[in-house]
PyMOL Python script that loads the backbone (N, CA, C, O; Angstrom):
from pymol import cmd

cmd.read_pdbstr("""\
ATOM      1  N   UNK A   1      -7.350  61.523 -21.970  1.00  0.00           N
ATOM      2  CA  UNK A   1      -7.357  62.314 -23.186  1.00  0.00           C
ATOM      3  C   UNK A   1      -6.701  61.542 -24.335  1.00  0.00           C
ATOM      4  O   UNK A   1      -7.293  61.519 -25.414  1.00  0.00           O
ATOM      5  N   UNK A   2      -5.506  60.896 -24.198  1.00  0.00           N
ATOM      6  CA  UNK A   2      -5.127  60.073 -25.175  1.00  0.00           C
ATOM      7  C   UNK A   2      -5.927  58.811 -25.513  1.00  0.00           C
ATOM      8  O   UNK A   2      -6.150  58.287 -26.604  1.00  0.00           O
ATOM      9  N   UNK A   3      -6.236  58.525 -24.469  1.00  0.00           N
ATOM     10  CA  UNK A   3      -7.222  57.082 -25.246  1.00  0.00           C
ATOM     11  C   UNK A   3      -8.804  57.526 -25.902  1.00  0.00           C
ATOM     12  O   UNK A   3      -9.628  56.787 -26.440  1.00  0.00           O
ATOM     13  N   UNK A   4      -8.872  58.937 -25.647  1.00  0.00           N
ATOM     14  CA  UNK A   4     -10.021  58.979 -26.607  1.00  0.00           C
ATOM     15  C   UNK A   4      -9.610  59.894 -27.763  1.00  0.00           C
ATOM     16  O   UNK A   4     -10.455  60.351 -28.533  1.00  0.00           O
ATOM     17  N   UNK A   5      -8.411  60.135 -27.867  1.00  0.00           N
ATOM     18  CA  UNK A   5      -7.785  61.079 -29.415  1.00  0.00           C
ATOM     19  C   UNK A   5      -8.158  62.474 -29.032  1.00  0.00           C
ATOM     20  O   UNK A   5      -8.142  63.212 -30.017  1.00  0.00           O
ATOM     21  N   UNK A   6      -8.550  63.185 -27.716  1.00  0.00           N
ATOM     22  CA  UNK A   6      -9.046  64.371 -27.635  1.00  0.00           C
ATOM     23  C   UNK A   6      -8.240  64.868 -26.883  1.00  0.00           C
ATOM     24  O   UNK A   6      -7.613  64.126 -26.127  1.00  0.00           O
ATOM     25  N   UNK A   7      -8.009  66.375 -26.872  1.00  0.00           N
ATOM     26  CA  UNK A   7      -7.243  67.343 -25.741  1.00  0.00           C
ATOM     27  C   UNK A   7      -8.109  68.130 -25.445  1.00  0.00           C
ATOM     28  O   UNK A   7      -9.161  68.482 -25.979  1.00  0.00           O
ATOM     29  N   UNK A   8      -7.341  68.509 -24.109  1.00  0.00           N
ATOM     30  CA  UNK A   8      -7.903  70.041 -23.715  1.00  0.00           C
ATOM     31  C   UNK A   8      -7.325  71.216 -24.844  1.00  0.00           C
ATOM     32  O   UNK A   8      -6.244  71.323 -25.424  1.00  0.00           O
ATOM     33  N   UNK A   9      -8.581  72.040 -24.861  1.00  0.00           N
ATOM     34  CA  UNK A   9      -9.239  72.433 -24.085  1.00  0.00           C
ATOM     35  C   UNK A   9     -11.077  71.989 -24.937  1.00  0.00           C
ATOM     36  O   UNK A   9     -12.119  72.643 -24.915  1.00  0.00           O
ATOM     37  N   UNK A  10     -10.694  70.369 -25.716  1.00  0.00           N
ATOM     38  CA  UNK A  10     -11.895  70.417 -26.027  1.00  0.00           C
ATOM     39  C   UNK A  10     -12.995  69.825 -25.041  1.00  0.00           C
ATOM     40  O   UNK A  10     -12.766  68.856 -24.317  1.00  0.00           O
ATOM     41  N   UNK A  11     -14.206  70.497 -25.081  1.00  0.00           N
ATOM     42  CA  UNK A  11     -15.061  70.440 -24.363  1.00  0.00           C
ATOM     43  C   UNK A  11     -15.670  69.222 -24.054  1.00  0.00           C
ATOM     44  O   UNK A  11     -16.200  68.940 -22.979  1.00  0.00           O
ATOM     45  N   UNK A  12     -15.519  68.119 -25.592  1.00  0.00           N
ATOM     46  CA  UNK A  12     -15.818  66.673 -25.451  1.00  0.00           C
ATOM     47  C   UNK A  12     -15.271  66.176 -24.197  1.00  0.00           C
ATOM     48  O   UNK A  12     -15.968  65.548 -23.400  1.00  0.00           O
ATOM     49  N   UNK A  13     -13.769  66.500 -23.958  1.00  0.00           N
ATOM     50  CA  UNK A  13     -13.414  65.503 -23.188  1.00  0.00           C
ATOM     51  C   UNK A  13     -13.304  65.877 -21.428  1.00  0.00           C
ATOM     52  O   UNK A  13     -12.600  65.344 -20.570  1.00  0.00           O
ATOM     53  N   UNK A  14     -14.302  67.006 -21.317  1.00  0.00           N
ATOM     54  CA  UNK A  14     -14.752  67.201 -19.637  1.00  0.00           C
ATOM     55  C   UNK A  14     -16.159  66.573 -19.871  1.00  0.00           C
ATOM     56  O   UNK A  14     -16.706  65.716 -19.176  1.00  0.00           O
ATOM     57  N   UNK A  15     -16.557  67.084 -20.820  1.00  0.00           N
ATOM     58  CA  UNK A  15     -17.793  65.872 -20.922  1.00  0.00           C
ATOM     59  C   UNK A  15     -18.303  64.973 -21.056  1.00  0.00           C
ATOM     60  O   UNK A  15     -19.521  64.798 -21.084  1.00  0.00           O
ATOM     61  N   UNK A  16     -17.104  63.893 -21.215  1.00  0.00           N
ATOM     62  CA  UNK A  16     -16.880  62.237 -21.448  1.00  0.00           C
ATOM     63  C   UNK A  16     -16.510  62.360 -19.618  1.00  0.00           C
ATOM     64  O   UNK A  16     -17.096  61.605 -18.842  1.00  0.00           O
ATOM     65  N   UNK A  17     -15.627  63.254 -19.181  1.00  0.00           N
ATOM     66  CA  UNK A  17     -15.336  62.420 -17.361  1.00  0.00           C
ATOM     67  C   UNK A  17     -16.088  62.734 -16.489  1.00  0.00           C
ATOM     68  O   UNK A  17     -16.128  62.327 -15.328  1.00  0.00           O
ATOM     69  N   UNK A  18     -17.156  63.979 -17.363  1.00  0.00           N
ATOM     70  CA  UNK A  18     -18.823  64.048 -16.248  1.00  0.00           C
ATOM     71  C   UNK A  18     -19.755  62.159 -16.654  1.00  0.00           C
ATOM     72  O   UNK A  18     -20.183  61.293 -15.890  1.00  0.00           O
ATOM     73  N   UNK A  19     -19.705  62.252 -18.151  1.00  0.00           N
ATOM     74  CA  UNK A  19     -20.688  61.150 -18.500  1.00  0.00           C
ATOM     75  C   UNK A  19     -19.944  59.595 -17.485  1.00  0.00           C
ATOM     76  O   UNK A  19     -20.528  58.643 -16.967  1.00  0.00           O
ATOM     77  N   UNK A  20     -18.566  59.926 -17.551  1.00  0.00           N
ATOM     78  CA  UNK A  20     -18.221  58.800 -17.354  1.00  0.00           C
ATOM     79  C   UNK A  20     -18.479  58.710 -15.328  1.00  0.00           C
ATOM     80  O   UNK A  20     -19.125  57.773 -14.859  1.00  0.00           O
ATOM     81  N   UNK A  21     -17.918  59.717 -14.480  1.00  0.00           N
ATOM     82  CA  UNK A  21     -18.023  59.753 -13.419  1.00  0.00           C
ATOM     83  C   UNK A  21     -19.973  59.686 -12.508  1.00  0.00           C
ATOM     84  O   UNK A  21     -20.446  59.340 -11.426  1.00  0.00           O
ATOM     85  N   UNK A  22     -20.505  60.307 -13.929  1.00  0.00           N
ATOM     86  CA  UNK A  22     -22.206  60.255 -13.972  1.00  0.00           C
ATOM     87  C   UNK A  22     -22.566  61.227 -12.820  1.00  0.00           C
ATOM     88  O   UNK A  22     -23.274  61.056 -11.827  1.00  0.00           O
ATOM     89  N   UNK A  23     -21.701  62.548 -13.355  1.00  0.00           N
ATOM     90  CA  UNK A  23     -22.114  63.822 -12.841  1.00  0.00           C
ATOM     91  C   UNK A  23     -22.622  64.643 -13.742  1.00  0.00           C
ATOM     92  O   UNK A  23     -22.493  64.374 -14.936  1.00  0.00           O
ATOM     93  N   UNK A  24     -23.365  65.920 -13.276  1.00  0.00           N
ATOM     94  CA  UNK A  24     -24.163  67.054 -14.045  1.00  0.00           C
ATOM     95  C   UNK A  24     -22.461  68.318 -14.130  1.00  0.00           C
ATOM     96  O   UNK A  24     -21.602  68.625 -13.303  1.00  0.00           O
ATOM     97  N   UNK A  25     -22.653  68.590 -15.209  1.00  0.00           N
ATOM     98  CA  UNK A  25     -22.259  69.720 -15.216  1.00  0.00           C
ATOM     99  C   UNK A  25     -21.801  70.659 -14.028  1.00  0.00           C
ATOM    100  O   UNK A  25     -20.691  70.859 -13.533  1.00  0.00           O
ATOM    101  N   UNK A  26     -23.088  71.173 -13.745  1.00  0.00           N
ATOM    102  CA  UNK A  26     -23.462  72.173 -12.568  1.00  0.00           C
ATOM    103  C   UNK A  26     -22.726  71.641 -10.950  1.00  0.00           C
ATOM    104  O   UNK A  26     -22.445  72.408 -10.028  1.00  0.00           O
ATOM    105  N   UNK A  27     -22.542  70.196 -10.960  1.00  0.00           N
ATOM    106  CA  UNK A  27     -21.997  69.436  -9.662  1.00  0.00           C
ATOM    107  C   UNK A  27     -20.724  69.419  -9.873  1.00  0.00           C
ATOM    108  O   UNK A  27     -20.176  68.831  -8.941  1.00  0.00           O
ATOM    109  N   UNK A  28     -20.028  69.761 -10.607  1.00  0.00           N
ATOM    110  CA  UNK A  28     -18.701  69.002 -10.970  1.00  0.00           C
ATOM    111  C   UNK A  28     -17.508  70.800 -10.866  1.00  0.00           C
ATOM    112  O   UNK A  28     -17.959  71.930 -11.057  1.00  0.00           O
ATOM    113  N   UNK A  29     -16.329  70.529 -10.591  1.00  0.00           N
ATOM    114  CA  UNK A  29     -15.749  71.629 -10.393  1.00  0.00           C
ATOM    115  C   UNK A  29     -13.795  71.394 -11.260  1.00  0.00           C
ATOM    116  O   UNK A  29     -13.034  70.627 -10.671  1.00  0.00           O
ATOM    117  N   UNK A  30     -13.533  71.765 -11.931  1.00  0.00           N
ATOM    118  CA  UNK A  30     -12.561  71.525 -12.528  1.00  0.00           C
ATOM    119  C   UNK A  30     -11.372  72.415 -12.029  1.00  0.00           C
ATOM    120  O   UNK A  30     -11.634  73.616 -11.970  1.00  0.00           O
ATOM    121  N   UNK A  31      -9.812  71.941 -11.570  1.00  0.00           N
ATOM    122  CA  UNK A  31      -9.050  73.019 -11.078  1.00  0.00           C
ATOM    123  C   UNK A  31      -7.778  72.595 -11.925  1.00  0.00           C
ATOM    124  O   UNK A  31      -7.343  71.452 -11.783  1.00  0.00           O
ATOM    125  N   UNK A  32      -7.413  73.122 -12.447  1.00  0.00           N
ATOM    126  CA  UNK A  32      -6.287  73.343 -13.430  1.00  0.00           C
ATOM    127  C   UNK A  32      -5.382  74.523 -12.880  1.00  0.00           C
ATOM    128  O   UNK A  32      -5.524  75.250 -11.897  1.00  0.00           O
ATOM    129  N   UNK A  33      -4.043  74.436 -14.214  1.00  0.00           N
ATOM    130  CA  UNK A  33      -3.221  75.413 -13.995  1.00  0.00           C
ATOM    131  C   UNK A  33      -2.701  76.300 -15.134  1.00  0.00           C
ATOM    132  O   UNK A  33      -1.781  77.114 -15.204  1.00  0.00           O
ATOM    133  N   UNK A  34      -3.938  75.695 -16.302  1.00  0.00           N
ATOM    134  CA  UNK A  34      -3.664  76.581 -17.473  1.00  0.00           C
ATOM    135  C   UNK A  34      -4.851  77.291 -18.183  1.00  0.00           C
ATOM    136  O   UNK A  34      -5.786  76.725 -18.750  1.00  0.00           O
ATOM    137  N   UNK A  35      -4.633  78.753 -18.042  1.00  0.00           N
ATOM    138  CA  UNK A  35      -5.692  79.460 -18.847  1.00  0.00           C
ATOM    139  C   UNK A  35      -6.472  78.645 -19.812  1.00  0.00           C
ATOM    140  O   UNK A  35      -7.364  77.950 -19.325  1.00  0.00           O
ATOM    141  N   UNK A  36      -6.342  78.619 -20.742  1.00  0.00           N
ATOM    142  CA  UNK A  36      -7.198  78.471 -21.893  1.00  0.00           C
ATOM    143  C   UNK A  36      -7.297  76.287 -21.725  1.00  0.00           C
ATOM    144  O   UNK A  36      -8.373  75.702 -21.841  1.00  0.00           O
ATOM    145  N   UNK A  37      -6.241  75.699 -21.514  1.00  0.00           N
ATOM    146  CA  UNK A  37      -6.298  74.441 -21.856  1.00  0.00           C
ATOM    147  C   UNK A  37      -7.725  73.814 -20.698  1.00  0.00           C
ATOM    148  O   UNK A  37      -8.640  73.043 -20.986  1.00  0.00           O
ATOM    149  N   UNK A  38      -7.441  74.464 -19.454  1.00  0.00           N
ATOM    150  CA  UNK A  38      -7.778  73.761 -17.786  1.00  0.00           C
ATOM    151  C   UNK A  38      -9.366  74.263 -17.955  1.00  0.00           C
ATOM    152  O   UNK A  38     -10.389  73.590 -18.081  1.00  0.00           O
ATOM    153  N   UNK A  39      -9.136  75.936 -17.900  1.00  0.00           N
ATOM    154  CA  UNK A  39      -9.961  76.898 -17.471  1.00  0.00           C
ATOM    155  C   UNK A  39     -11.300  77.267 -18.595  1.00  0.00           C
ATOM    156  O   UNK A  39     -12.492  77.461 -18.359  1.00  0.00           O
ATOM    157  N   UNK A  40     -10.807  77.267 -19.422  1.00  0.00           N
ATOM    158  CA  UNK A  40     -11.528  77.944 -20.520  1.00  0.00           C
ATOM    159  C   UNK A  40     -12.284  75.964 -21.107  1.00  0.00           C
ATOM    160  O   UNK A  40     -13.478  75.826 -20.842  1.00  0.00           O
ATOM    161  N   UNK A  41     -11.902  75.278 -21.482  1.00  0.00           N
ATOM    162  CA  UNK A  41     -12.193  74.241 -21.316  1.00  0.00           C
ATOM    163  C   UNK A  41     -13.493  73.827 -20.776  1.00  0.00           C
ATOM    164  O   UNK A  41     -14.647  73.689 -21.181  1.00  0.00           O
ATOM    165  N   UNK A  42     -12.674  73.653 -19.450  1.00  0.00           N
ATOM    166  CA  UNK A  42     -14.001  73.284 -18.206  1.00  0.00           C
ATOM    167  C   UNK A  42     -15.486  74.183 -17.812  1.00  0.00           C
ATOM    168  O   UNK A  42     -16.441  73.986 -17.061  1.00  0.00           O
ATOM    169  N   UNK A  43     -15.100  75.193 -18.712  1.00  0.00           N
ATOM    170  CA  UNK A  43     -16.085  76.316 -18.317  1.00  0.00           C
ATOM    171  C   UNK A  43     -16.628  76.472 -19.902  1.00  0.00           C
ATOM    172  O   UNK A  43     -17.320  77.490 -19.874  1.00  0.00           O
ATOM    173  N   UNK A  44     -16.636  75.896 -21.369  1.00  0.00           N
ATOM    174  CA  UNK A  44     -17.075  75.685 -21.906  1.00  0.00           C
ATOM    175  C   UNK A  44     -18.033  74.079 -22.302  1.00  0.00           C
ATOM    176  O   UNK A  44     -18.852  73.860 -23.194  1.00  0.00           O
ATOM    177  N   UNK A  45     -17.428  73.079 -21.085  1.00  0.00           N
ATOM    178  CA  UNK A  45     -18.535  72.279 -20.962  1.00  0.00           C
ATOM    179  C   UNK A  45     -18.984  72.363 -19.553  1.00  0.00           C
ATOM    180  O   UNK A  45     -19.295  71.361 -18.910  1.00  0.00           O
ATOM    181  N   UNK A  46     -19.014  73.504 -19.106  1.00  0.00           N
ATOM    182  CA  UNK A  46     -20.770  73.808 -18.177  1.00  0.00           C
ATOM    183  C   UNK A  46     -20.366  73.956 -16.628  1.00  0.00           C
ATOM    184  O   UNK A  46     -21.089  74.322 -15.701  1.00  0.00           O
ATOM    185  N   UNK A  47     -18.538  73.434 -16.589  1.00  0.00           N
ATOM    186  CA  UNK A  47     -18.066  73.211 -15.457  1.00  0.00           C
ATOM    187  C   UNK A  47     -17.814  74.259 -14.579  1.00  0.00           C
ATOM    188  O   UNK A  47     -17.658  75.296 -15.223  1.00  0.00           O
ATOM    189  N   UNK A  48     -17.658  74.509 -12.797  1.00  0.00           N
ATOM    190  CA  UNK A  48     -16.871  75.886 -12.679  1.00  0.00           C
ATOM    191  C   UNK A  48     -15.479  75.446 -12.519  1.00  0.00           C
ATOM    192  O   UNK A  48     -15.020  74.377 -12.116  1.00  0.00           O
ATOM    193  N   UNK A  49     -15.086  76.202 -12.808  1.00  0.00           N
ATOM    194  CA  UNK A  49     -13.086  76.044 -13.248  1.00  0.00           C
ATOM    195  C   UNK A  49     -12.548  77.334 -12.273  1.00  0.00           C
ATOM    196  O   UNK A  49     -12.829  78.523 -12.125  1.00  0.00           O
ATOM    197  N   UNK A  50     -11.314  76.048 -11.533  1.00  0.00           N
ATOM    198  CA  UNK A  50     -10.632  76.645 -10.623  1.00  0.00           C
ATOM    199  C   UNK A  50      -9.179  77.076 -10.912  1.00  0.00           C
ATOM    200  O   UNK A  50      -8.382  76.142 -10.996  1.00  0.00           O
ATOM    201  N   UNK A  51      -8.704  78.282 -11.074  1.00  0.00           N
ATOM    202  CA  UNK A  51      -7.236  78.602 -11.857  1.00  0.00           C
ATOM    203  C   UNK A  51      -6.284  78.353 -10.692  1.00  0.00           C
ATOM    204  O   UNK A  51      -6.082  79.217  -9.839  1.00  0.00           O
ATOM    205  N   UNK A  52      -5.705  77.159 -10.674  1.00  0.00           N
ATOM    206  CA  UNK A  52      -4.339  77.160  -9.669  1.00  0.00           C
ATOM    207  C   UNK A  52      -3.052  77.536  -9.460  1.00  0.00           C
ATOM    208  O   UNK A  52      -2.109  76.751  -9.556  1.00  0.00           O
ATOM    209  N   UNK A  53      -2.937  78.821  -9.147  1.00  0.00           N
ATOM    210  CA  UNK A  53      -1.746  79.875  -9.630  1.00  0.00           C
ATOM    211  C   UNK A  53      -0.865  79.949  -8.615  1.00  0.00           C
ATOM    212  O   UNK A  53      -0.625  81.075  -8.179  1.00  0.00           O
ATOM    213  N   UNK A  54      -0.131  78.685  -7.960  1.00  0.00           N
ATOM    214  CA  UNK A  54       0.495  79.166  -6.893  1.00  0.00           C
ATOM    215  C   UNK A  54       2.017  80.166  -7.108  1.00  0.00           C
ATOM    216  O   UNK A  54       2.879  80.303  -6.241  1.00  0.00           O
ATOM    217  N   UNK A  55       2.041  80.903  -8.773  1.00  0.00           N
ATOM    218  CA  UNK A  55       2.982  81.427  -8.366  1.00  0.00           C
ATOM    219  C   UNK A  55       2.812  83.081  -8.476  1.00  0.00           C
ATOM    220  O   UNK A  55       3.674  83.959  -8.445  1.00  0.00           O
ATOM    221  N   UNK A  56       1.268  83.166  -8.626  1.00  0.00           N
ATOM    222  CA  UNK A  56       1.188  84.568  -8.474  1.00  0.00           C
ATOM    223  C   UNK A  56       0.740  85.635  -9.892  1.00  0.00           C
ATOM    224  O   UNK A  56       0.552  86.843 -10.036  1.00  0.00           O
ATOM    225  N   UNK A  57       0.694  84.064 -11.044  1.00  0.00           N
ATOM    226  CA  UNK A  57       0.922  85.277 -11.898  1.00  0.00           C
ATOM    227  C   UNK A  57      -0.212  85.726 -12.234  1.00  0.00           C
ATOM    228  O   UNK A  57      -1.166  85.119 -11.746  1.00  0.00           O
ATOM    229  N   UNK A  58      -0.501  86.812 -13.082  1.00  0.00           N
ATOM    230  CA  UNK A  58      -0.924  88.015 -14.151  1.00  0.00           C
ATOM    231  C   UNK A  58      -2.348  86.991 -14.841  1.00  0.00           C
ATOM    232  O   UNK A  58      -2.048  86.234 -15.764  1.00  0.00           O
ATOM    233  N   UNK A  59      -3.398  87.008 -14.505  1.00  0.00           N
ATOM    234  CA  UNK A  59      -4.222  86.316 -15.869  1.00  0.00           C
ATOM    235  C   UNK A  59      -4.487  86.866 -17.029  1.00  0.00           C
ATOM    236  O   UNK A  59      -5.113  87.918 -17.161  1.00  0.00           O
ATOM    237  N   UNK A  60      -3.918  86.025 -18.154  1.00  0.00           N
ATOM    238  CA  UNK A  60      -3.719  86.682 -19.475  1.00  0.00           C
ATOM    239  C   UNK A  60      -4.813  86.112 -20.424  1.00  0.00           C
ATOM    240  O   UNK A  60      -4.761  86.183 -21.652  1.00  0.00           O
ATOM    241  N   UNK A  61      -5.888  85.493 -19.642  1.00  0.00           N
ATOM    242  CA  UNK A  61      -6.729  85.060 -20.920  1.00  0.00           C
ATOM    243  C   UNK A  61      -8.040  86.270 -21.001  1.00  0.00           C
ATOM    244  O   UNK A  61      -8.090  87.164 -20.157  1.00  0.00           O
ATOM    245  N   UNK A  62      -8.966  86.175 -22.009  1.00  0.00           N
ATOM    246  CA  UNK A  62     -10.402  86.528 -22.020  1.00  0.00           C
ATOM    247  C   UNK A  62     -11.105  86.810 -20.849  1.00  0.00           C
ATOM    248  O   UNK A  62     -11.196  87.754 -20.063  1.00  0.00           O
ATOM    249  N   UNK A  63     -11.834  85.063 -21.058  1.00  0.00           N
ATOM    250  CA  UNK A  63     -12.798  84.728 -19.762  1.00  0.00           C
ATOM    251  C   UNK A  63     -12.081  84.629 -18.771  1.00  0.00           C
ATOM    252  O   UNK A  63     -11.103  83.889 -18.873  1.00  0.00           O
ATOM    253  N   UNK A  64     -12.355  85.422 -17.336  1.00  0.00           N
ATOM    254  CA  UNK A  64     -12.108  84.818 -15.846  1.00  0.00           C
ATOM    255  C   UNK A  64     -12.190  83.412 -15.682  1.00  0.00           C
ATOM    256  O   UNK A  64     -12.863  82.651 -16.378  1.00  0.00           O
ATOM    257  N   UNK A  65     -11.271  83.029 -14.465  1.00  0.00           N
ATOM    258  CA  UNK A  65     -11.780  81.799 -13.968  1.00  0.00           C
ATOM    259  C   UNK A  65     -12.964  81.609 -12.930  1.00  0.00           C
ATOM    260  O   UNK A  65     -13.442  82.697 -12.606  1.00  0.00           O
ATOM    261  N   UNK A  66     -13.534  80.574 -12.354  1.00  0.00           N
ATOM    262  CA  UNK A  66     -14.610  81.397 -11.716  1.00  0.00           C
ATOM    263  C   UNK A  66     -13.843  81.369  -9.764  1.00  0.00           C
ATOM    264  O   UNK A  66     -14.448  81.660  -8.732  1.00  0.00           O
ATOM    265  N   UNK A  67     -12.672  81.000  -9.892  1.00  0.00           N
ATOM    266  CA  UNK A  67     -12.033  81.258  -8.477  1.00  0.00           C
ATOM    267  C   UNK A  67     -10.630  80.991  -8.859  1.00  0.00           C
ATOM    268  O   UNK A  67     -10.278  80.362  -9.857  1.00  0.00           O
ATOM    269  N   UNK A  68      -9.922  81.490  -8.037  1.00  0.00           N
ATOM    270  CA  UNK A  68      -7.932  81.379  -8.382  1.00  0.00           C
ATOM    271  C   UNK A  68      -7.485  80.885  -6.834  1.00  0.00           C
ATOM    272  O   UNK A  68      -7.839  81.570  -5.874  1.00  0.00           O
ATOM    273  N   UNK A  69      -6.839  79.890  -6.677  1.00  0.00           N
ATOM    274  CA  UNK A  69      -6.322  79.783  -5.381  1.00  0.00           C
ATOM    275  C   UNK A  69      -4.653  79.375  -5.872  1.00  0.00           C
ATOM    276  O   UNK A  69      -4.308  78.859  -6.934  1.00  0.00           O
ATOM    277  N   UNK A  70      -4.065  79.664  -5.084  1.00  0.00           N
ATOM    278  CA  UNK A  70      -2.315  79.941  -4.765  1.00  0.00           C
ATOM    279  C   UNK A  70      -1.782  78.248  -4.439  1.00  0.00           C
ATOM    280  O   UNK A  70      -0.816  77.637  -4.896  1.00  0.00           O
ATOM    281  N   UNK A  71      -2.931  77.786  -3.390  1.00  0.00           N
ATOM    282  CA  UNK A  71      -2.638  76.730  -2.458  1.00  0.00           C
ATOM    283  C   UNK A  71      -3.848  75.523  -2.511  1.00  0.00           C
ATOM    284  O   UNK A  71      -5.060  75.669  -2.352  1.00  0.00           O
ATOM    285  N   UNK A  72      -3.401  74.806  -2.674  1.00  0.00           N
ATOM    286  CA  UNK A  72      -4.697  73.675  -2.892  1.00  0.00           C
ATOM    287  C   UNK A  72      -5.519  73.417  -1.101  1.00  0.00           C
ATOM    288  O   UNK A  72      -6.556  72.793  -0.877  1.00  0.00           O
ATOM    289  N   UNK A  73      -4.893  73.918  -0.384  1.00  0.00           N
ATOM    290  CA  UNK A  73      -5.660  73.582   0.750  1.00  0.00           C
ATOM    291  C   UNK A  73      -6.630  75.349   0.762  1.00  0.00           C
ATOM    292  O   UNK A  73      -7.311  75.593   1.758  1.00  0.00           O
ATOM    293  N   UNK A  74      -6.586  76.095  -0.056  1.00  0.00           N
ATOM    294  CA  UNK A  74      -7.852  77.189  -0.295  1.00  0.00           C
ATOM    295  C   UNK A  74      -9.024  76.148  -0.851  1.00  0.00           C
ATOM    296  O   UNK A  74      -9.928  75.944  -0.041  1.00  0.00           O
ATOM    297  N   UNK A  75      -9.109  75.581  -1.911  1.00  0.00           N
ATOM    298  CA  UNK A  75      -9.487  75.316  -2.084  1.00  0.00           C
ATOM    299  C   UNK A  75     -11.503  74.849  -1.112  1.00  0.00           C
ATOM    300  O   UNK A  75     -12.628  75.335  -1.228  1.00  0.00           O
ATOM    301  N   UNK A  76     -10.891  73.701  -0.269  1.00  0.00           N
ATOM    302  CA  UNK A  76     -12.338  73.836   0.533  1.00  0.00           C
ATOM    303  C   UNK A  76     -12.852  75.105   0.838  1.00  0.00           C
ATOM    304  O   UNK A  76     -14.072  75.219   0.952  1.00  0.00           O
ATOM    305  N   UNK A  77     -12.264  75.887   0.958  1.00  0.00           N
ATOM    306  CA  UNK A  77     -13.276  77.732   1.691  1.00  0.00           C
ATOM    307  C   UNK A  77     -13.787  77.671   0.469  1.00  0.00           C
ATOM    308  O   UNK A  77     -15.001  77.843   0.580  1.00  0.00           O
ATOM    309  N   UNK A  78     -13.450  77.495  -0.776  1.00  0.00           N
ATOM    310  CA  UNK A  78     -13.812  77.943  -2.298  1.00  0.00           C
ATOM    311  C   UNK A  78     -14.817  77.093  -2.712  1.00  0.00           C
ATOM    312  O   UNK A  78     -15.732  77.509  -3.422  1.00  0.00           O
ATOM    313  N   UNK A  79     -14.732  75.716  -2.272  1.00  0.00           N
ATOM    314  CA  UNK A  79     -15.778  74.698  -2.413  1.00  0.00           C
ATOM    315  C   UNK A  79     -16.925  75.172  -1.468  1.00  0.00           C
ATOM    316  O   UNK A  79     -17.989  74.811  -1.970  1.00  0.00           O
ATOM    317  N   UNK A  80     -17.136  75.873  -0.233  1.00  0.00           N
ATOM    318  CA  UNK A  80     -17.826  75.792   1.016  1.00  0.00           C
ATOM    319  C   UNK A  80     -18.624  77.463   0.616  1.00  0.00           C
ATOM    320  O   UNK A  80     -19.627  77.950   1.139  1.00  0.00           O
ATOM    321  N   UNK A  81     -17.943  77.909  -0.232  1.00  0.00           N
ATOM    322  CA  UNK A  81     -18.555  79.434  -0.473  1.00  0.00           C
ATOM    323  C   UNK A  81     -19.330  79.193  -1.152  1.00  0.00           C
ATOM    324  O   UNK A  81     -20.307  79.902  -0.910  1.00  0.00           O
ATOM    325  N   UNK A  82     -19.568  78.237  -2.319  1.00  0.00           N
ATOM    326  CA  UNK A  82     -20.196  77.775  -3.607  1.00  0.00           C
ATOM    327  C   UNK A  82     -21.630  77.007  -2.867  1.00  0.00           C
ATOM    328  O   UNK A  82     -22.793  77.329  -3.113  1.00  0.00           O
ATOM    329  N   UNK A  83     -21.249  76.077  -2.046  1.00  0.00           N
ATOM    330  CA  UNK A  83     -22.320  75.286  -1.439  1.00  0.00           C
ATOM    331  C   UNK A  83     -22.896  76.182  -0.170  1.00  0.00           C
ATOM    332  O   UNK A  83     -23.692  75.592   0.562  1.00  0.00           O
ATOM    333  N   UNK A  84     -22.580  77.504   0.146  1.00  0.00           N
ATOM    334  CA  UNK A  84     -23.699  78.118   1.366  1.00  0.00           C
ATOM    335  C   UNK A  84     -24.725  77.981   0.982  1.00  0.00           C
ATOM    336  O   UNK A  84     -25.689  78.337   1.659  1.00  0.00           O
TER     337      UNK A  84
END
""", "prot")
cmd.dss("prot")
cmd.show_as("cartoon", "prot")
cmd.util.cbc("prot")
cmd.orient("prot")
């Protein structure tokens, strides 16, 4: 983000590390730990965005995330539900 002058939660710069990694949108899964910077972000350039809340709290934004896990080892069931 600093070497291209951009922050989250702008959308350019999930879409410079799809162009750059030379993934689609739709393949790519973003897991953060902040409403609007991580979440809202990744899910305005096309991504699904994972809210990593291991402490429980309250979601205070708008848009949902499109999954919340506590523990990064949830995660695969969350990846494996997406790909049935």
């Amino acid at each position: 983000a600093e070497d291209m002058g951009i922050a989250k939660p702008d959308a350019r710069l999930f879409q410079e590390a799809l162009q750059r990694g030379g993934v689609a949108p739709g393949a790519a899964v973003h897991v953060g730990d902040h409403p609007g910077d991580d979440i809202d972000g990744a899910q305005q350039a096309g991504l699904r965005a994972v809210w990593f809340n291991p402490a429980g709290k309250a979601w205070e934004a708008e848009k949902l995330p499109d999954a919340e896990i506590r523990s990064l080892t949830e995660l695969p069931d969350v990846l494996a539900r997406w790909n049935a």
